[in-house]
ROZADO-130904 format. One line per field, with one value per residue: z, x, y of N, C-alpha, C, O in turn; residue in one letter. Coordinates in steps of 0.1 Angstrom, whole numbers, always signed. Each point is the difference from the previous one (the first is absolute). Layout:
BEGIN
n_w = Z|...
n_u = X|...
n_v = Y|...
ca_w = Z|...
ca_u = X|...
ca_v = Y|...
c_w = Z|...
c_u = X|...
c_v = Y|...
o_w = Z|...
o_u = X|...
o_v = Y|...
r = A|...
***
This chain:
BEGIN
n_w = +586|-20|-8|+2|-15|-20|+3|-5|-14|-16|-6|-2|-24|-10|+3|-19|+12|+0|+19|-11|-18|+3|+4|+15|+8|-17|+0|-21|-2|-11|-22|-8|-4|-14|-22|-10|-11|-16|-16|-7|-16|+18|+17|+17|+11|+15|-16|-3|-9|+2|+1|-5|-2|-21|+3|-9|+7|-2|-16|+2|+10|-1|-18|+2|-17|+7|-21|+20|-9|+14|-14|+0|+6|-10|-19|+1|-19|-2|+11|-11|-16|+18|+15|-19|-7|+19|-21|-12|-10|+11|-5|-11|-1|-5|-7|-2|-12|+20|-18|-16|+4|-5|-17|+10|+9|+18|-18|-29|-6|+2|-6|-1|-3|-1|-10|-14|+15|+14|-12|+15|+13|-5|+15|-7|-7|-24|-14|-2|-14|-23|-5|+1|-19|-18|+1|-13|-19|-12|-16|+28|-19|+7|-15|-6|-12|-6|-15|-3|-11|-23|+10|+21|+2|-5|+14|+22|+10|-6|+10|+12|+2|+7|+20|-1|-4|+12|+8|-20|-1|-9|+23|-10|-4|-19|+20|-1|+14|+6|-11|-10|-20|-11|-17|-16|-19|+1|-11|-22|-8|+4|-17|+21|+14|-3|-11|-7|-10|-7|-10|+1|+2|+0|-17|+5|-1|-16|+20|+10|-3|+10|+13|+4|+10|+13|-3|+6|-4|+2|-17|+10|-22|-16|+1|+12
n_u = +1779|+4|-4|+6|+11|-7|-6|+16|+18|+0|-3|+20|+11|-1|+1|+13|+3|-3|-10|-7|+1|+10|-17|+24|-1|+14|-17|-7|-9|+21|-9|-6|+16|+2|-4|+2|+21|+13|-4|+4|+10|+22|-13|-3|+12|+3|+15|-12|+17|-13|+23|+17|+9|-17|-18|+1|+10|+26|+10|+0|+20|+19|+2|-18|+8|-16|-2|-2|+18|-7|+15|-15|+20|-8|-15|+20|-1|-8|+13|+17|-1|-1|+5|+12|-5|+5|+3|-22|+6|-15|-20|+11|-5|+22|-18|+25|-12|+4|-16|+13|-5|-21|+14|-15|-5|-2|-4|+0|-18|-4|+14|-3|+12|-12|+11|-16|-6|-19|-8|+2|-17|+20|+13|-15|+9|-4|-16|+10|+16|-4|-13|+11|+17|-8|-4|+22|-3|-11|-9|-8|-10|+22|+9|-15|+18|-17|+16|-26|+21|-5|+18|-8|+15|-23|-8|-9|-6|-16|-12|-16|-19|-13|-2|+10|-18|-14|+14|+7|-5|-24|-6|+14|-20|-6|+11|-3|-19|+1|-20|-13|+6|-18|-19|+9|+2|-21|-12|+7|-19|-4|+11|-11|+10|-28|-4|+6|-15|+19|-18|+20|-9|-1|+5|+19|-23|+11|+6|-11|+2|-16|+17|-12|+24|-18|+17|-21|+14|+0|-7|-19|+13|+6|-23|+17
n_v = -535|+1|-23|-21|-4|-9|-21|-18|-3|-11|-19|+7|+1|-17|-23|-3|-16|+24|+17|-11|+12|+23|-4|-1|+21|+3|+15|-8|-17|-11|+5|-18|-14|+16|+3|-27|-10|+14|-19|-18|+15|+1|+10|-17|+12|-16|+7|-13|+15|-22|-4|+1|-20|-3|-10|-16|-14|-2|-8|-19|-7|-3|+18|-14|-10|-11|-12|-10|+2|-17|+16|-22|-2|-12|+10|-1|-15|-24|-18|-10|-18|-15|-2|-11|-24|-18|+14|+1|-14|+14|-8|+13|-21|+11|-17|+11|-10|-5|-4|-6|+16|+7|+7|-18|+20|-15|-1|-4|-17|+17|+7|-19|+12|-15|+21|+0|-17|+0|+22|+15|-1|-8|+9|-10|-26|+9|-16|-18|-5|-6|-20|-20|-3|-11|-19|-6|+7|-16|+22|-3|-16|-15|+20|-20|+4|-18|-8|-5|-13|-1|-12|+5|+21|-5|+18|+3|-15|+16|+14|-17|-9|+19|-5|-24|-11|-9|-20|+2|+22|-12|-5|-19|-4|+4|+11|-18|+14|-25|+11|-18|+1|+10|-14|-15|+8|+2|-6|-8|+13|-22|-8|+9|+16|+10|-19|+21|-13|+9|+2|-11|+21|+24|+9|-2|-4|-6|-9|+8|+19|+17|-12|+18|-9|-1|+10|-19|+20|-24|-16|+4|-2|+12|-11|-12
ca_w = +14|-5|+1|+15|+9|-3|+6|+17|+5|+1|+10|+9|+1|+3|+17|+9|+6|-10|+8|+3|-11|+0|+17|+4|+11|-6|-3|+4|+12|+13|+5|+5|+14|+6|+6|+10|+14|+4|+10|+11|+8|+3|-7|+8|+9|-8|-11|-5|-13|-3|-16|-1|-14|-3|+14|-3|+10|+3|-9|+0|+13|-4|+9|+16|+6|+14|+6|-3|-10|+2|-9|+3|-15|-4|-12|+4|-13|+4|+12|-10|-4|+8|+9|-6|-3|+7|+7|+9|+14|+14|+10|-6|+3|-9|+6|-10|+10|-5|+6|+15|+9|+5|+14|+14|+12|-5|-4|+4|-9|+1|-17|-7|-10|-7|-11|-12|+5|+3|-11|-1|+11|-6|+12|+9|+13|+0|+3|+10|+7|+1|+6|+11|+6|-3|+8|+13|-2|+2|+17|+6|-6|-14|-13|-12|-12|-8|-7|-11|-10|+4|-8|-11|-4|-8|-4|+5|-5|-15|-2|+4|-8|-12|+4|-6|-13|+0|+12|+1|+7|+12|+1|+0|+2|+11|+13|+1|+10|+1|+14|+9|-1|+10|+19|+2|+1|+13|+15|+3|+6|+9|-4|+1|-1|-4|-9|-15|-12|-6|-9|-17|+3|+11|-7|-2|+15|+4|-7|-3|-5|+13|+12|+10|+15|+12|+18|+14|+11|+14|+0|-8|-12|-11|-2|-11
ca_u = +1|+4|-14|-5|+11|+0|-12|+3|+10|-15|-9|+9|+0|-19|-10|+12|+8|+2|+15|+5|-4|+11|+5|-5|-10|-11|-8|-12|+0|+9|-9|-16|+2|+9|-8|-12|+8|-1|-18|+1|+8|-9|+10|+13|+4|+9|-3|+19|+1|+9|-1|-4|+3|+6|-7|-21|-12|+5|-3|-14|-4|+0|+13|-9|+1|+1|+9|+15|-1|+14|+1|+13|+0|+8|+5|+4|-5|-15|-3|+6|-13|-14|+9|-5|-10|-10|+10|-3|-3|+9|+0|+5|+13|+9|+9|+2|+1|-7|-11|+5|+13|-1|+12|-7|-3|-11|-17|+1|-7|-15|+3|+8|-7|+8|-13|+5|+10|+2|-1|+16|+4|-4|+4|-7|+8|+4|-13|-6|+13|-1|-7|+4|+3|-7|-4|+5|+4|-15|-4|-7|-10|+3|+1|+9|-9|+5|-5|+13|-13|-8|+0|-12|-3|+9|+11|+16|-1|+5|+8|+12|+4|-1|+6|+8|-5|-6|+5|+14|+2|-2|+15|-4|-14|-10|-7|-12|-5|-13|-5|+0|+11|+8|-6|+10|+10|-5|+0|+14|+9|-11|-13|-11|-13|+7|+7|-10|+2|-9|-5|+6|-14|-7|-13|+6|-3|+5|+16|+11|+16|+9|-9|+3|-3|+0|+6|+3|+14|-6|-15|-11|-9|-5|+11|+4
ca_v = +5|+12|+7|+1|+12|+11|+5|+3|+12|+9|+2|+6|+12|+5|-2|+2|+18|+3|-2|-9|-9|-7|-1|-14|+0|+5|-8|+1|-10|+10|+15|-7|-7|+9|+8|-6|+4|+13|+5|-10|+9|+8|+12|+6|-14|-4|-12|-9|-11|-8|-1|+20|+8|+17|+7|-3|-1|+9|+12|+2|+14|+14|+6|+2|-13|+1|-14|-3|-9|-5|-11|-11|-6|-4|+6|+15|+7|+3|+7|+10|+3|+1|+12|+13|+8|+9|+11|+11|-9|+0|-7|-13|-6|-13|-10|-11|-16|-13|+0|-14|+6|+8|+10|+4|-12|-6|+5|+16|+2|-4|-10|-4|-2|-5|-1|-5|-3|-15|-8|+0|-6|-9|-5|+2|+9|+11|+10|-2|+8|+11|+5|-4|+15|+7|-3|+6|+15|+8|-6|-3|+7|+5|-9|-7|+2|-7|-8|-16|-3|-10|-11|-5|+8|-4|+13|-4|-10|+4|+10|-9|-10|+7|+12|+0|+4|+14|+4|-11|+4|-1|-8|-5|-3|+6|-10|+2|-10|+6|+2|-9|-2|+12|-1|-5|+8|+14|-15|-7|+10|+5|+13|-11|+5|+11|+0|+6|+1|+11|-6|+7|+11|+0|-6|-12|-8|-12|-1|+13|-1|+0|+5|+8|-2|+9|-12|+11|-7|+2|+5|-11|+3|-14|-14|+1
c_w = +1|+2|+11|+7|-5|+3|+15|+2|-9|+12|+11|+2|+2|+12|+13|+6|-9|+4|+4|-11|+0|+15|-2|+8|-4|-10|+4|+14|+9|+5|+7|+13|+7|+4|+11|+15|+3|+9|+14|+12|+7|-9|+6|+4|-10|-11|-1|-15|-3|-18|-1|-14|-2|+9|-6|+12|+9|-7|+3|+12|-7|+8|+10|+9|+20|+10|-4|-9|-9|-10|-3|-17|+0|-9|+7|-9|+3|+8|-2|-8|+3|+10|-12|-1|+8|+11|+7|+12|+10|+11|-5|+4|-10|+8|-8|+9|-3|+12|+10|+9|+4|+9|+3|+11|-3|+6|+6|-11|-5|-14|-5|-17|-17|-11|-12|+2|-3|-16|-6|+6|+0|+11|+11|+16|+3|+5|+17|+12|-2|+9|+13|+10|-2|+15|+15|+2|+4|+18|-2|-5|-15|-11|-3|-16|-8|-13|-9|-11|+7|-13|-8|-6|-23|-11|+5|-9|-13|+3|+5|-14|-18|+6|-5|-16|+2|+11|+5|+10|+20|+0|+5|+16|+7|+4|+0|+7|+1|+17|+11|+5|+9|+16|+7|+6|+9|+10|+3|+11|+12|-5|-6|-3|-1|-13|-10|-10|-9|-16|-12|-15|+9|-5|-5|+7|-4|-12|-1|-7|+10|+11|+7|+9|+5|+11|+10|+14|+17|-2|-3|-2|-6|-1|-15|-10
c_u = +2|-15|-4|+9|-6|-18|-2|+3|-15|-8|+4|-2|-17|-1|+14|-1|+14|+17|+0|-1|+15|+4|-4|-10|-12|-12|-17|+1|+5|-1|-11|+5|+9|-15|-13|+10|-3|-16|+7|+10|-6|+8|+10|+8|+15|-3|+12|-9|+10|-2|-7|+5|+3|-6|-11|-6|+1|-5|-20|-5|+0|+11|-9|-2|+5|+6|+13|-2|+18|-4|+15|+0|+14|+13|+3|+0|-12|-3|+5|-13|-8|+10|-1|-11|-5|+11|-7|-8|+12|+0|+5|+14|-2|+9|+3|-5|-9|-11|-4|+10|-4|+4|-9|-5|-13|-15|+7|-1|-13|-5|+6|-4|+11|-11|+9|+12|+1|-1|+17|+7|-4|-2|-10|+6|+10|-9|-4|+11|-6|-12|+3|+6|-11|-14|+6|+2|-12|-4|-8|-9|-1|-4|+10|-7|+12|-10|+8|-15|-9|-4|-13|-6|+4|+6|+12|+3|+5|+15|+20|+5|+10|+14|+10|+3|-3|+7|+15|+5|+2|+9|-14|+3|-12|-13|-18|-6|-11|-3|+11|+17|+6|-5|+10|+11|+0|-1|+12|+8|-13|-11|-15|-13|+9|+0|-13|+9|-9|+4|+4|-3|-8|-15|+2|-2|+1|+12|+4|+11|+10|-6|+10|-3|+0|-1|+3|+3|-8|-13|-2|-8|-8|+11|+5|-10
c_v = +15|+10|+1|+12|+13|+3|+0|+17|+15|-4|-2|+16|+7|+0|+4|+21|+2|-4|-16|-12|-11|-5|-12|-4|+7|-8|+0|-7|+10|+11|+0|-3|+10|+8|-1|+1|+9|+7|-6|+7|+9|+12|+6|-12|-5|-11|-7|-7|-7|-2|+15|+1|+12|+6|+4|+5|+14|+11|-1|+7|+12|+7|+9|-11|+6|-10|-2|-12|-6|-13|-7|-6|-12|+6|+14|+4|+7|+14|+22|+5|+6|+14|+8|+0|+10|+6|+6|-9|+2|-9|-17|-7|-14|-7|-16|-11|-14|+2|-14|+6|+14|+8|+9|-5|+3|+7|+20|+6|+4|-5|-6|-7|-13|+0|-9|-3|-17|-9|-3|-15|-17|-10|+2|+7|+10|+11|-2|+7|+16|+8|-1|+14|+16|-1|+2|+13|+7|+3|-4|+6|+11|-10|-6|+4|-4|-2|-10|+3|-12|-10|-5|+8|+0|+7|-4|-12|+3|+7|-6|-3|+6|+10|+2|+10|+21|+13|-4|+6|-4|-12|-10|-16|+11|-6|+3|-8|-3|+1|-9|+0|+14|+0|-7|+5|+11|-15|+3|+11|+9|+10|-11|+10|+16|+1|+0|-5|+12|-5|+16|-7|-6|-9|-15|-7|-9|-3|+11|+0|+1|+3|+6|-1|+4|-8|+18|-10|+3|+7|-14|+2|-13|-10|-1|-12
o_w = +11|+4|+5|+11|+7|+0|+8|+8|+7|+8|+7|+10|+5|+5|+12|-5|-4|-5|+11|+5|-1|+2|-5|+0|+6|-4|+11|+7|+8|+11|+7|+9|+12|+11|+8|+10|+9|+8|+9|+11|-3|-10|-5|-4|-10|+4|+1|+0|-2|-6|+3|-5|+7|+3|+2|+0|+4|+5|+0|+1|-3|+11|+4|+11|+1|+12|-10|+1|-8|+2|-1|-7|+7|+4|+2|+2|+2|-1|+5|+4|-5|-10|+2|+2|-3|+12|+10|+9|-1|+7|+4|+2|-1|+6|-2|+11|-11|+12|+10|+1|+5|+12|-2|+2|-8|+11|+10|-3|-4|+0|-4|-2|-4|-1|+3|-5|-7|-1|-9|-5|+2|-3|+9|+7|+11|+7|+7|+11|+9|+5|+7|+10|+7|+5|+10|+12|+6|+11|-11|+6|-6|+1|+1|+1|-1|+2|-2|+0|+12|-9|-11|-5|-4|-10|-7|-10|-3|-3|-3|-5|-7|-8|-3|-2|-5|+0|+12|+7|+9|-10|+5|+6|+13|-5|+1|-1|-1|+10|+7|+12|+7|+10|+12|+12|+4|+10|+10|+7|+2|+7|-10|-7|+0|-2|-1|+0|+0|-1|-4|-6|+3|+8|-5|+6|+8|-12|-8|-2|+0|+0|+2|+3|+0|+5|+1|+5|+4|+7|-6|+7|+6|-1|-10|-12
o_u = -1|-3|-4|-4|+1|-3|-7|-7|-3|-1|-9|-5|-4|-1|-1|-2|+7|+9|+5|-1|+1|+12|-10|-5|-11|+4|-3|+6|-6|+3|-1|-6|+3|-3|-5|-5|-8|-3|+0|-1|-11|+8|+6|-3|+3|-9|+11|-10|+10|-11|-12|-2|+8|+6|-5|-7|-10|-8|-6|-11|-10|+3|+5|-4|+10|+3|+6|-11|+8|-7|+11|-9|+9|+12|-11|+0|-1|-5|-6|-5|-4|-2|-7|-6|-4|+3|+5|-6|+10|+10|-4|+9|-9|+10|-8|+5|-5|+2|-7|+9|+10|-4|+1|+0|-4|-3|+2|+7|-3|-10|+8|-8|+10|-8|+11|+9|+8|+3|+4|+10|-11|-8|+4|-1|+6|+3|-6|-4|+0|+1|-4|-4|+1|-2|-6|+3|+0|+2|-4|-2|-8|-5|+11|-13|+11|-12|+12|-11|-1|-8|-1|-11|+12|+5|+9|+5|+10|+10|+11|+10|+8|+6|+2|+9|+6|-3|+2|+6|+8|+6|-10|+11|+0|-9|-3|+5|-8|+6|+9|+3|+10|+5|+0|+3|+11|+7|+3|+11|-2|-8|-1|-10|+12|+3|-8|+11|-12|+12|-8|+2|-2|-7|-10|+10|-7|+1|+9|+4|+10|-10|+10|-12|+11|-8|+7|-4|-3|-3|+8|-10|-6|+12|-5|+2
o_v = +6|+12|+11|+6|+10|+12|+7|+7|+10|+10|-4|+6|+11|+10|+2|+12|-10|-7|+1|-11|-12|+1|-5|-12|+2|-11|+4|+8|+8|+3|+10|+6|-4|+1|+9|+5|+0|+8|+8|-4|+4|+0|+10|-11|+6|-9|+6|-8|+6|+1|+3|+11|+7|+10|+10|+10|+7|+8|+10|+6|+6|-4|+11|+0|+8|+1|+3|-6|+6|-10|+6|+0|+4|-2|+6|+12|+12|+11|+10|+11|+10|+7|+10|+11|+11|-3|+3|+5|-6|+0|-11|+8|-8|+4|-10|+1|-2|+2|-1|-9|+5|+1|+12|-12|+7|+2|+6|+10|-11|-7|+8|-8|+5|-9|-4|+6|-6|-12|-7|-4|-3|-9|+6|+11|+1|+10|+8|+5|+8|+12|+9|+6|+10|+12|+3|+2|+10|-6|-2|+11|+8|-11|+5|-1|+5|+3|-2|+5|-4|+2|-4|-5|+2|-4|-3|+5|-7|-5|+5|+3|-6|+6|+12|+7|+9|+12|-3|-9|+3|-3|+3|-2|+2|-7|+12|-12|+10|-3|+5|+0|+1|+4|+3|-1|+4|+0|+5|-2|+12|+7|-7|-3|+2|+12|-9|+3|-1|-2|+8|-10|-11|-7|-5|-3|-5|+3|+0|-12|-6|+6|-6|+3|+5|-7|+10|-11|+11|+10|-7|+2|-9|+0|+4|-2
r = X|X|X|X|X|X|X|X|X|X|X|X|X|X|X|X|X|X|X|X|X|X|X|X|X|X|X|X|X|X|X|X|X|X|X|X|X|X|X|X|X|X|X|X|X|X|X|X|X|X|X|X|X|X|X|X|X|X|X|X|X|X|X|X|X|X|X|X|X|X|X|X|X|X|X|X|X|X|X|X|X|X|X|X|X|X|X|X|X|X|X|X|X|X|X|X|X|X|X|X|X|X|X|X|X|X|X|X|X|X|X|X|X|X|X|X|X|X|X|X|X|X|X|X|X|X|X|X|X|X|X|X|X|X|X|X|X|X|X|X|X|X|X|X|X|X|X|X|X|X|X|X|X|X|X|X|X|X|X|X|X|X|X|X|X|X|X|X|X|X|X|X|X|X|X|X|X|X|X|X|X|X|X|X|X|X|X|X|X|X|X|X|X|X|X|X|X|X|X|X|X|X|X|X|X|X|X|X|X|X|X|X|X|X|X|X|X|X|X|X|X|X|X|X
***
């Protein structure tokens, strides 16, 4: 098993970003789905990141970043982390809290975004609380941008199974879904039309490893 840790953690340091090899939120995948979000943004307006970690996604605006951008974390460590890295980001607010309970009223957002979040999450109906208030905060024509892995995908598939071994680190069970089951879960909480599944890599058209969701709040879009 020793081996597996030690070619996993090389080919980490090759395809990984250099600054985030050690980061919990860091990673080929997780860099891939912060930055397909980032196209999906506009470039001004307000963002709430829920599960904001060390501030990935924060640090990827840049200290010209033009939006307000209000990241929530559970870990006030984290959240400590993510405030130094991106000291020269001014338009930023730390907030310790639970992303089922959001201390805001409602649609005064124009993003909301929960990245490399839901594989944490073993409970469906945690994911479904979370999106629930995540949905109530957005405005009227705004984003939800989420993603999950995707179970029939059979990298995910390896990489579950093996994670122990190459990654002791991460806390265990991690959640993975298919299509069908997240289409479930957006019903459970009125979200029916509006909603892109976008496909990590982008070149990965069937099974993907992960899909990246774009739920637009009060448009009708594509069916789910």
């Amino acid at each position: 098993m020793r081996l597996i840790t030690n070619i996993v953690n090389k080919l980490r340091n090759l395809i990984e970003k250099k600054d985030e090899v050690e980061e919990p939120s860091g990673g080929f995948l997780s860099y891939r789905i912060r930055q397909k979000a980032l196209s999906l943004m506009k470039n001004d307006g307000k963002l709430l990141d829920i599960g904001a970690g060390e501030g990935l996604l924060l640090k990827a605006f840049g200290s010209a970043a033009t939006k307000w951008i209000y990241c929530i974390d559970l870990e006030k460590g984290r959240l400590e982390q993510a405030a130094k890295r991106c000291s020269d980001t001014k338009r930023s607010l730390f907030i310790v809290g639970d992303g089922r309970h959001l201390p805001f009223k409602n649609d005064i957002f124009d993003e909301v975004t929960l990245l490399n979040l839901f594989m944490n999450i073993p409970d469906r109906r945690v994911v479904a609380s979370l999106l629930k208030d995540a949905l109530r905060v957005c405005k009227n024509q705004g984003k939800i941008i989420f993603d999950y892995r995707n179970i029939l995908n059979p990298w995910i598939v390896t990489l579950y199974k093996t994670v122990r071994f190459h990654d002791p680190d991460i806390k265990l069970p991690l959640r993975a879904f298919t299509r069908s089951e997240m289409k479930g879960v957006l019903r459970s909480v009125g979200i029916r039309k509006g909603v892109v599944h976008h496909p990590i890599p982008s070149w990965w058209r069937v099974n993907p490893p992960v899909y990246l969701v774009e739920v637009k709040k009060g448009i009708e879009g594509k069916q789910l």
